[in-house]
C-alpha positions as CSV (number, residue, x, y, z in Angstrom):
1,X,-10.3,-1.7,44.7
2,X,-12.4,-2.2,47.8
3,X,-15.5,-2.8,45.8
4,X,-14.0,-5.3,43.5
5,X,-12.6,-7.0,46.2
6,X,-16.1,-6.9,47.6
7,X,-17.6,-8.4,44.5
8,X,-15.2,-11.2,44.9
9,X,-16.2,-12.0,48.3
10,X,-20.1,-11.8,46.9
11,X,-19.6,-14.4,44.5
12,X,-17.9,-16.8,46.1
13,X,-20.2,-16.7,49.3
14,X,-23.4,-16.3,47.3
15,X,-24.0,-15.3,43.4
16,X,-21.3,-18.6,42.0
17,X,-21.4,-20.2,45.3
18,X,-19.2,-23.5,44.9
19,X,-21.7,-25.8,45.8
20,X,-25.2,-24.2,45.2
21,X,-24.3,-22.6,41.8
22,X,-21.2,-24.9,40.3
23,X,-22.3,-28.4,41.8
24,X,-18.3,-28.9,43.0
25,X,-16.9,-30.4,46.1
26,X,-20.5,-31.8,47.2
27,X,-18.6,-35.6,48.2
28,X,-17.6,-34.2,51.7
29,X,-21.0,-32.1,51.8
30,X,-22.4,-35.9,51.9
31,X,-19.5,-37.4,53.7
32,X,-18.7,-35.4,56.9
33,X,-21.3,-33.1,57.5
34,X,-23.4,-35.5,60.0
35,X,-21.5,-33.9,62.5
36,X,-21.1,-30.4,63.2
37,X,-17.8,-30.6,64.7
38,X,-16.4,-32.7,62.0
39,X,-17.9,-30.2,59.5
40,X,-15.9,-27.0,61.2
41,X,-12.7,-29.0,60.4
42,X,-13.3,-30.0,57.4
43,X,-14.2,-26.3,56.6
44,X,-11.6,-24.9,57.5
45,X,-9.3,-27.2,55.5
46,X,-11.0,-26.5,52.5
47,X,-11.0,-22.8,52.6
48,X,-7.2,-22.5,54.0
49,X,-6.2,-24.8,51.0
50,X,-8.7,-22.6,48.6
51,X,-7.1,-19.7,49.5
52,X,-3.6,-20.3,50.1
53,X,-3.6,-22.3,46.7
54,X,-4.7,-19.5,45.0
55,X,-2.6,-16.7,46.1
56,X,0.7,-19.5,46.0
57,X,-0.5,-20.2,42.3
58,X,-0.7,-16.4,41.5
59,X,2.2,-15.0,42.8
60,X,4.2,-17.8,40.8
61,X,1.3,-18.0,37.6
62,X,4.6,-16.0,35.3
63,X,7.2,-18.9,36.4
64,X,5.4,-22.2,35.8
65,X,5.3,-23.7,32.1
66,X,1.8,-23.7,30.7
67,X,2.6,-27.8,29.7
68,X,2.9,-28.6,33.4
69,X,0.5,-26.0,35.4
70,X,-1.7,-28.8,36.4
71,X,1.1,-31.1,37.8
72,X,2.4,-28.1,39.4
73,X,-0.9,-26.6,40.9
74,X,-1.5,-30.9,42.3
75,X,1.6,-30.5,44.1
76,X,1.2,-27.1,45.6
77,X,-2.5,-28.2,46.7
78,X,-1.2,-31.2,48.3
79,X,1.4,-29.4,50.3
80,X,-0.8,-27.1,52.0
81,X,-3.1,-30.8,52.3
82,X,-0.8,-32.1,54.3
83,X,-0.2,-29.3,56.5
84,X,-3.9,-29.4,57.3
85,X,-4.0,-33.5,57.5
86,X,-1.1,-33.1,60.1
87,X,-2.5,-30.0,62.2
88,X,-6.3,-31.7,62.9
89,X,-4.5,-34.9,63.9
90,X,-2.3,-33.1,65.9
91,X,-5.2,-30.7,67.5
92,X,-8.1,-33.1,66.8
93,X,-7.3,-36.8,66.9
94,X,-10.7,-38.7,67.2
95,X,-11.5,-35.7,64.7
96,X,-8.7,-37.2,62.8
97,X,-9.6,-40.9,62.7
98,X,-13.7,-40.1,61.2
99,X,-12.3,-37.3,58.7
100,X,-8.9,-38.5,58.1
101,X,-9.4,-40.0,54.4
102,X,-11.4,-37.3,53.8
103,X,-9.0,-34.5,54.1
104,X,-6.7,-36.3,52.1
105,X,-9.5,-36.4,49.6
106,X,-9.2,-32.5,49.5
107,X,-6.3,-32.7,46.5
108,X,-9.2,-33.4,44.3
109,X,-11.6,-31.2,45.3
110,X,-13.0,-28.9,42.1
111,X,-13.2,-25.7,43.9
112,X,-9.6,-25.8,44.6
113,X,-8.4,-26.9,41.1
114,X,-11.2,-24.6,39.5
115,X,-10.3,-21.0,41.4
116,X,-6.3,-21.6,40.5
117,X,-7.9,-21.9,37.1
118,X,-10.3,-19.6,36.2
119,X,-9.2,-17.1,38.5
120,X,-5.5,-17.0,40.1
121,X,-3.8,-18.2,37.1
122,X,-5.0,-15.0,35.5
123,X,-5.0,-12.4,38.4
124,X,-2.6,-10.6,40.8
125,X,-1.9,-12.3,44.5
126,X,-4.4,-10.4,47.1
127,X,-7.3,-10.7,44.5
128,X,-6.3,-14.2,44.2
129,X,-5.8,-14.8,48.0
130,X,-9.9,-13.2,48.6
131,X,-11.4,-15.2,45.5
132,X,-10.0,-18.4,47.2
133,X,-11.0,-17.3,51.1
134,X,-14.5,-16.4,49.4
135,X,-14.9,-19.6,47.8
136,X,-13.8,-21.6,50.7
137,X,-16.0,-19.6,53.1
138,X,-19.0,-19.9,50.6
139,X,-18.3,-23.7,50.7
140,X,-18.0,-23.7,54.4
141,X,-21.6,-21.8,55.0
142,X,-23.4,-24.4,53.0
143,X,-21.7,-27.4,54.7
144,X,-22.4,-26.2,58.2
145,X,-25.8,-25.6,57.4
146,X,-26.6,-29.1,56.5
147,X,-24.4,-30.1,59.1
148,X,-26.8,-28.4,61.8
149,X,-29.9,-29.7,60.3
150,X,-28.4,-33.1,60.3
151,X,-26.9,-33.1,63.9
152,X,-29.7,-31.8,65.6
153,X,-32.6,-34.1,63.7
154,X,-30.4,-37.4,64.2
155,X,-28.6,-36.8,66.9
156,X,-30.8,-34.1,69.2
157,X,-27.0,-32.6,69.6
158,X,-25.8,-29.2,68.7
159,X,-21.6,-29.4,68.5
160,X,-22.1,-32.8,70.5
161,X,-24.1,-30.8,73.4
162,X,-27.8,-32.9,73.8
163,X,-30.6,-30.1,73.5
164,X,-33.4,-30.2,75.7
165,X,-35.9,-31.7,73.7
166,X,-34.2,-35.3,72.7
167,X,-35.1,-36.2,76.5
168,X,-38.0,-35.0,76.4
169,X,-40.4,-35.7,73.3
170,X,-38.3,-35.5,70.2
171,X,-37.8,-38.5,68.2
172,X,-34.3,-39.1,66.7
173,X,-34.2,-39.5,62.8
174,X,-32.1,-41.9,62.2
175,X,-31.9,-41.6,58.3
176,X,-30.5,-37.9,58.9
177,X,-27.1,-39.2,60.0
178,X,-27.3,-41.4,56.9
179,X,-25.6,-41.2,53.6
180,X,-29.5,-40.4,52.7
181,X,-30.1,-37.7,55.2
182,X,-27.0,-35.6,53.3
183,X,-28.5,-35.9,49.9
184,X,-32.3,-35.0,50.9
185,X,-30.5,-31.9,52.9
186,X,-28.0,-31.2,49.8
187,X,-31.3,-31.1,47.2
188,X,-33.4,-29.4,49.3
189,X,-30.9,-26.4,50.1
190,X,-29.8,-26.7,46.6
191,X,-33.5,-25.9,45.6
192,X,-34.1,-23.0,48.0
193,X,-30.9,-21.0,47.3
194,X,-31.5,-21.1,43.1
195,X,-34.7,-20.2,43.8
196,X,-33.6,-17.2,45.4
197,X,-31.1,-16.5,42.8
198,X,-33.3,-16.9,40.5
199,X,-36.3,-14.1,41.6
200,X,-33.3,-11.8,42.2
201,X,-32.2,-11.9,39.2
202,X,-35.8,-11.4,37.7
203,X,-36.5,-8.8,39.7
């Protein structure tokens, strides 16, 4: 059991990564991740929907009539949305006011919709619960990266802290904290990490 739950965690983070290997939930990866602080919280909201979703959806996947799973799965995504939307505002209010109609935008994210699909519609809770933690946390690595790479090149900050070298010599890039910025970052990660995939899986 350990190993299969360790296969789980494998894929999600890295062999069907979300974003690298499915191309889902990439409108925050362009919309928040400017900011690495904005990109934690956003994060997190994805992966404790992603999982949460998942194990709710499994442990009730006997009860709910197959002609309104997908009504049922909106409704149990948004609940735990809401609980997220209300604890960052609460916690995180000037968080809140850049990411706010972003988290809402979480309901429609493909990971979450996808894993209650493919995966905890057909399996037992705990699997369930670590195929949607693993998904979110594969989601979350990808988005911090470009987030760090688009903080520190625009912004000379790291987590809003000014590194040493903005006063010194380095030069700002503004197009990084652009709608631009997030879409060379996105392709250029995207690139590296199938490339990867790709010799290992030749080799």
């Amino acid at each position: 059991m350990a190993s299969s739950y360790g296969k789980i965690l494998k894929d999600g983070l890295l062999v069907e990564n979300p974003i690298f290997r499915q191309v889902l939930g990439i409108c925050s990866a362009l919309a928040v991740t400017n900011l690495v602080t904005n990109t934690l919280f956003m994060s997190f909201g994805v992966t404790f929907t992603t999982a949460l979703t998942s194990f709710t959806i499994s442990l009730l996947r006997n009860y709910i009539p197959v002609r309104i799973r997908m009504i049922v799965q909106v409704i149990i995504i948004a609940a735990y949305v809401m609980m997220i939307d209300i604890l960052i505002k609460a916690v995180a209010p000037d968080v809140h006011r850049f990411i706010g109609p972003y988290v809402g935008l979480i309901i429609t994210n493909c990971i979450i919709m996808g894993r209650a699909e493919a995966f905890a519609s057909q399996n037992k809770p705990l699997p369930s619960l670590v195929d949607g933690l693993a998904n979110g946390l594969g989601y979350s690595v990808v988005l911090i990266a470009i987030a760090v790479v688009r903080e520190v090149m625009g912004f000379g900050t790291i987590l809003g802290v000014a590194l040493p070298a903005r006063d010194l010599w380095w030069t700002q890039w503004t197009i990084m904290v652009m709608p631009p910025g997030a879409f060379f970052m996105f392709a250029i990660m995207t690139w590296i990490a199938r490339a990867r995939l790709v010799k290992q899986e030749a080799s």
